[in-house]
C-alpha positions as CSV (number, residue, x, y, z in Angstrom):
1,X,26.1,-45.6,42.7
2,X,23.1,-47.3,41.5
3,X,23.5,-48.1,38.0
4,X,21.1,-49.7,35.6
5,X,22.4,-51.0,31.9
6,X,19.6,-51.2,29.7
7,X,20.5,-53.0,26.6
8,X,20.3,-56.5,24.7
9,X,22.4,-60.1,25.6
10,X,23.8,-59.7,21.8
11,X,25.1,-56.1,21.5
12,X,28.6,-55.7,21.6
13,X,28.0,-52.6,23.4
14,X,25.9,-53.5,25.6
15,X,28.4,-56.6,26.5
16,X,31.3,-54.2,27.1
17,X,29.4,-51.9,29.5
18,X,28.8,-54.9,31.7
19,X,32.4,-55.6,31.7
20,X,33.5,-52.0,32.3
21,X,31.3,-51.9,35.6
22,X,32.4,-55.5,36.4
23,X,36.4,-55.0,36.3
24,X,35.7,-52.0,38.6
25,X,33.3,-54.0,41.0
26,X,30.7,-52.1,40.4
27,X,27.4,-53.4,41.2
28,X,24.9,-53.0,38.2
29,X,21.3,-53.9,37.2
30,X,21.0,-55.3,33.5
31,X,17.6,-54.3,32.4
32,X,16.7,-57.1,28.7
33,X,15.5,-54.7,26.4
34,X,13.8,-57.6,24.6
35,X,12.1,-58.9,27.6
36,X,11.2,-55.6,29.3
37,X,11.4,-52.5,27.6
38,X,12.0,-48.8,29.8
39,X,8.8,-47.3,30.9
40,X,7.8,-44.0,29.8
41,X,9.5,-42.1,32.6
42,X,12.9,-43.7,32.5
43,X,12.4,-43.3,28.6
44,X,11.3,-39.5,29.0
45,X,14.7,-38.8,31.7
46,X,17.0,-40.4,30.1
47,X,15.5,-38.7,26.5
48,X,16.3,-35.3,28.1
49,X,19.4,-36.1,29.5
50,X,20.7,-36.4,26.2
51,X,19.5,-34.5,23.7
52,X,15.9,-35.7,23.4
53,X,14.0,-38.9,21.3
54,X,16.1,-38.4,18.2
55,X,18.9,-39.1,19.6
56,X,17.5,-42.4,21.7
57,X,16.9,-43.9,18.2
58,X,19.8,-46.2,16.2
59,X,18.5,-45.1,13.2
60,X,20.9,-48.0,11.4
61,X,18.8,-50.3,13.0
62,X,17.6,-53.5,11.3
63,X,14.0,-52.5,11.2
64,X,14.4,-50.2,8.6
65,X,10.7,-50.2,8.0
66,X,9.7,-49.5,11.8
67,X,12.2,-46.3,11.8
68,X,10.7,-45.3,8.7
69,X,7.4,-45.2,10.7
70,X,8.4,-43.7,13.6
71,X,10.6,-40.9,11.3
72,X,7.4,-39.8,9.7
73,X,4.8,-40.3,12.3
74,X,3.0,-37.1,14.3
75,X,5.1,-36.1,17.2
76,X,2.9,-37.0,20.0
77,X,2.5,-41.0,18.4
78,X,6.6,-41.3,18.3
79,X,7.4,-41.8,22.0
80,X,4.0,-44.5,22.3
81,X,5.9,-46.1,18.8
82,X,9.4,-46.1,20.4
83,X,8.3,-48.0,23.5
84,X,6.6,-50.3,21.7
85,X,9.6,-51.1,20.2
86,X,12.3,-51.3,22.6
87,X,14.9,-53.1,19.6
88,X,15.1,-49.2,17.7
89,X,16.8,-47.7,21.1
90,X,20.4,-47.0,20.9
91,X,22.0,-49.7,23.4
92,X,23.2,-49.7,25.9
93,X,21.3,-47.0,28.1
94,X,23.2,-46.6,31.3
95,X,21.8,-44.9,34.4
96,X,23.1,-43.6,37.3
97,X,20.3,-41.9,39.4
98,X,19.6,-38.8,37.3
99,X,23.0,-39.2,34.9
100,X,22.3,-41.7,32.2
101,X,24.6,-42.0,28.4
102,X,23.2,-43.6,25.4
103,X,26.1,-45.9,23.7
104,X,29.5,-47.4,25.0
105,X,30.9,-43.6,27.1
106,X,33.6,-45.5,29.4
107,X,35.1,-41.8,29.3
108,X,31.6,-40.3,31.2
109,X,31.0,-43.5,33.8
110,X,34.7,-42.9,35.1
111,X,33.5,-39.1,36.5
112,X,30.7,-41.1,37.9
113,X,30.6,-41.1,42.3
């Protein structure tokens, strides 16, 4: 398995993916949104895997004015907007190759090999 967690040091989330890899000694790569975003590929893959860029956006977010933007921007400017903007992603992303969940899915890793 070679698993990346793509998230932030202060979601919950994020924090609870670490330790579900952890208490099963899995080996994992955390990937600091804040300091280094996804690039456009692992953004693209992991987009299709689950239901395309809407669902890759936490629309709760706290930038309520950035998701406003990226809601009502032309389609070909919103994947350029998200990237920019790493803190609108739904944490954590967890990959697995060519698998990958958005959000805490202990119930998904566990069919993982």
């Amino acid at each position: 398995m070679n698993i990346q967690i793509f998230g932030t040091k202060k979601c919950n989330d994020t924090r609870k993916a670490e330790r579900f890899f952890k208490e099963r000694g899995i080996k994992y790569q955390f990937i600091d949104m804040k300091e280094k975003g996804m690039s456009k590929g692992e953004f693209t893959s992991v987009a299709q895997a689950n239901g395309g860029l809407e669902n890759m956006i936490n629309w709760e977010g706290k930038d309520q004015d950035m998701l406003a933007l990226i809601r009502y921007i032309a389609e070909e400017d919103k994947l350029a907007k998200v990237l920019e903007n790493p803190s609108v992603i739904r944490t954590p992303v967890v990959r697995n190759g060519k698998q990958s969940t958005i959000g805490y899915r202990p119930e998904i890793w566990k069919g993982w090999n």
